[in-house]
C-alpha positions as semicolon CSV with decimal commas, in nm:
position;residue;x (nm);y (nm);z (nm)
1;X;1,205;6,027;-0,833
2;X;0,967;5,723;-0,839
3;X;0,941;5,478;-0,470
4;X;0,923;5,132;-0,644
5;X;0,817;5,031;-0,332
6;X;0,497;5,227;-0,328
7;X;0,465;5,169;-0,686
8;X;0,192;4,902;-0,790
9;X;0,232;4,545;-0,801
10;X;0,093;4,224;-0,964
11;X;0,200;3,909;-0,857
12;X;0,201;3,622;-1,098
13;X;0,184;3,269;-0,964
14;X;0,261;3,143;-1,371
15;X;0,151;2,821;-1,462
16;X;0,312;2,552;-1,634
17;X;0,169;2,192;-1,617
18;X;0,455;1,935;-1,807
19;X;0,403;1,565;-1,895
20;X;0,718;1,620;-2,104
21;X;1,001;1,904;-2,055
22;X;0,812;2,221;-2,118
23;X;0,437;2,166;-2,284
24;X;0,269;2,450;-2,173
25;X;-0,103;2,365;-2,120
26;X;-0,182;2,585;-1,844
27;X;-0,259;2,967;-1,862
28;X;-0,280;3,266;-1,624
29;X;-0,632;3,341;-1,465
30;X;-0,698;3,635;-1,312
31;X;-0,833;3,610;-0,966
32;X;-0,934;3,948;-0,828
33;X;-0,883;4,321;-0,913
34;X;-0,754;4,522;-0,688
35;X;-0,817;4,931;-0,699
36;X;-0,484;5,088;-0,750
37;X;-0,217;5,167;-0,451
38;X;-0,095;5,541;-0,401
39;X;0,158;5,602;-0,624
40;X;0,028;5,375;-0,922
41;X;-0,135;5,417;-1,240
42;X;-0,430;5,183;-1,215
43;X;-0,600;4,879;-1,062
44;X;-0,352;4,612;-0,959
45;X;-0,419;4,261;-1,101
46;X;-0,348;3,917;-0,911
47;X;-0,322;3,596;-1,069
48;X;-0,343;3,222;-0,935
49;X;-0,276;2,911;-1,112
50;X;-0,580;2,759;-1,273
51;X;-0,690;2,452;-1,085
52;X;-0,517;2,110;-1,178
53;X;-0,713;1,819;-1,294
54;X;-0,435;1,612;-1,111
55;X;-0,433;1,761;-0,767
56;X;-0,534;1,392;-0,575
57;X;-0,232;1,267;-0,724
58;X;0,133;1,186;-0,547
59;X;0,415;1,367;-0,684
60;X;0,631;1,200;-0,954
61;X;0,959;1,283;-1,113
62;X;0,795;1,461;-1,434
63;X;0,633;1,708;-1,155
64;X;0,856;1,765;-0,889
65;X;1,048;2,085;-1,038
66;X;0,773;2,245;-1,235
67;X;0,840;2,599;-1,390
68;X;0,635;2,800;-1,142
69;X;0,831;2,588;-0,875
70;X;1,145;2,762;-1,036
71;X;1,034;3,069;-1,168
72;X;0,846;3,370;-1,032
73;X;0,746;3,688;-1,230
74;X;0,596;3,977;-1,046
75;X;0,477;4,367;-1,224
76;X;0,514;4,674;-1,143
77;X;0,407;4,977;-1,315
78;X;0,646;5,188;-1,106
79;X;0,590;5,544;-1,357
80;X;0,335;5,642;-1,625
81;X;0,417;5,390;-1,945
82;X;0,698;5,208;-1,761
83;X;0,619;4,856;-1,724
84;X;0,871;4,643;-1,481
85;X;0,896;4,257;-1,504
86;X;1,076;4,110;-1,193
87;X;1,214;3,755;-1,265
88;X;1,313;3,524;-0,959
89;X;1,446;3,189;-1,000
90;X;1,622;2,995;-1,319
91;X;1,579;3,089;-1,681
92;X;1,633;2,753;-1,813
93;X;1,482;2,560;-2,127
94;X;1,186;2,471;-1,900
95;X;1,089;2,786;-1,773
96;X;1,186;3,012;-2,058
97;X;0,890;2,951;-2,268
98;X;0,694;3,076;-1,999
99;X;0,899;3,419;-1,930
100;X;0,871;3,451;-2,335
101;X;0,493;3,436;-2,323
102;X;0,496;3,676;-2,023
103;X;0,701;3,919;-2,155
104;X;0,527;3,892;-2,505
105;X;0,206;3,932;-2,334
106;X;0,364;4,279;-2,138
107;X;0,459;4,425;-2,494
108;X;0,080;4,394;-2,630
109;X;-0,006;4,606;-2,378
110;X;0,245;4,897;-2,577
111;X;0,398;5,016;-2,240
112;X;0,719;5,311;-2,390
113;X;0,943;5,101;-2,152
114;X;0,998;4,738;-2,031
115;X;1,251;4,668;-1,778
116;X;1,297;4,364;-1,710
117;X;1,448;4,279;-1,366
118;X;1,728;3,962;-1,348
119;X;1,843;4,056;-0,990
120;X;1,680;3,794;-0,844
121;X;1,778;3,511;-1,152
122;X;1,986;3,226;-1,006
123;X;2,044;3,042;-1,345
124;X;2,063;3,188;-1,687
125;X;2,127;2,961;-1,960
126;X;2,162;2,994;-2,305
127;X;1,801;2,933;-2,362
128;X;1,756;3,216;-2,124
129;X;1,973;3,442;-2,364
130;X;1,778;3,351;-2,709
131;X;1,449;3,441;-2,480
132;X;1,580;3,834;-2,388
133;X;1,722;3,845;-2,778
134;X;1,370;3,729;-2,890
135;X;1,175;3,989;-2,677
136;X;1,427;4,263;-2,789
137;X;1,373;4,197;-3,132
138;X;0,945;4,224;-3,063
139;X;0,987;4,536;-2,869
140;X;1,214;4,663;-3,173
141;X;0,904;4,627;-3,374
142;X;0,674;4,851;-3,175
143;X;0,704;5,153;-2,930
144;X;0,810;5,016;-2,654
145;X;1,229;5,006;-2,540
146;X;1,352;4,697;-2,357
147;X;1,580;4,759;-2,085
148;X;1,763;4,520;-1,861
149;X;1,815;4,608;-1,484
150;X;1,980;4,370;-1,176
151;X;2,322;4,277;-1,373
152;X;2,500;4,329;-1,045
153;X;2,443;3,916;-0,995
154;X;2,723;3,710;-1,141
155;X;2,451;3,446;-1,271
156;X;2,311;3,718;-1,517
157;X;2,567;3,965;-1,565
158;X;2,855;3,698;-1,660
159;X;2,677;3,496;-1,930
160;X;2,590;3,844;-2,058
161;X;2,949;3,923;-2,086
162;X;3,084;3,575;-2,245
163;X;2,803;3,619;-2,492
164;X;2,901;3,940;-2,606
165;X;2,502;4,019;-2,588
166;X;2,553;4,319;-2,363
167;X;2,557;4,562;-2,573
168;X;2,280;4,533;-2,751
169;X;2,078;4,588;-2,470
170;X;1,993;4,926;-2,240
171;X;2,121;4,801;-1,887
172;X;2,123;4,943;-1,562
173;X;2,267;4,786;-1,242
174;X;1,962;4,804;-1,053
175;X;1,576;4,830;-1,122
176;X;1,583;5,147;-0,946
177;X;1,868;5,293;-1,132
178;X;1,672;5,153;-1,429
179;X;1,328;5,349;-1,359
180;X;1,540;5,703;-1,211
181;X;1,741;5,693;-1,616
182;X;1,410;5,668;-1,781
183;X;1,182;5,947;-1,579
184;X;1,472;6,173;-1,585
């Protein structure tokens, strides 16, 4: 049985500069390498938001609720060729171009399994459902096996249901029970 706890972890500040809804002109830049925890598989990776040309200036309404102001995304690598994507905040059509990316980025690097954790998700919409379809479809292509783990929260397990996307998806109620199916 794998500790997710003492498994490795990346966190990733994402960043997503908008002038309009959801123009993605910023991009993740690595910051530091870390050597790998007890219990991981490697070196652990932070990330920080490349520096904005527009820091000196006061907040207006085009930049008050920013994507990485609603959406967090954090890696774990919690067993050998599983890859775990933790999502916290609203998958919305702002910030669902930038879980897309992430996610498309995690399948280049050919884990066998993605889970991808929606415990934490407040706010799934329906642009949050064509982004988990899309990735499925991607990981379909390769390798790798998408899973889905946290559907014990109403705001991600409900518009599952009303959807009738459920089933075409592996899910687990937890990211634990997720990682203890696929070792065992």
């Amino acid at each position: 049985m794998v500790c997710v706890a003492t498994a490795q972890r990346s966190t990733v500040h994402t960043a997503l500069h908008t002038n309009r809804m959801a123009r993605l002109t910023g991009a993740i830049a690595i910051d530091r390498v870390v050597p790998g925890v007890r219990g991981g598989t490697g070196p652990v990776v932070t990330a920080k938001d490349p520096p904005s040309e527009h820091t000196d200036r006061p907040a207006t309404n085009d930049s008050i609720n920013t994507a990485s102001e609603l959406l967090g995304l954090t890696v774990e690598h919690p067993a050998h060729n599983v890859c775990a994507v933790t999502v916290d905040g609203e998958l919305d059509m702002l910030t669902t171009p930038l879980l897309e990316a992430y996610l498309r980025n995690q399948l280049r690097t050919t884990p066998r399994h993605l889970v991808v954790d929606l415990q934490q998700v407040q706010f799934l919409s329906s642009s949050g459902l064509n982004c988990l379809l899309s990735i499925r479809d991607s990981a379909q292509t390769t390798t790798t096996q998408l899973h889905l783990a946290g559907l014990v929260s109403r705001p991600v397990a409900r518009p599952l249901q009303v959807s009738q996307l459920m089933d075409r998806f592996n899910t687990y109620p937890t990211l634990t029970d997720a990682v203890t199916a696929i070792i065992d």
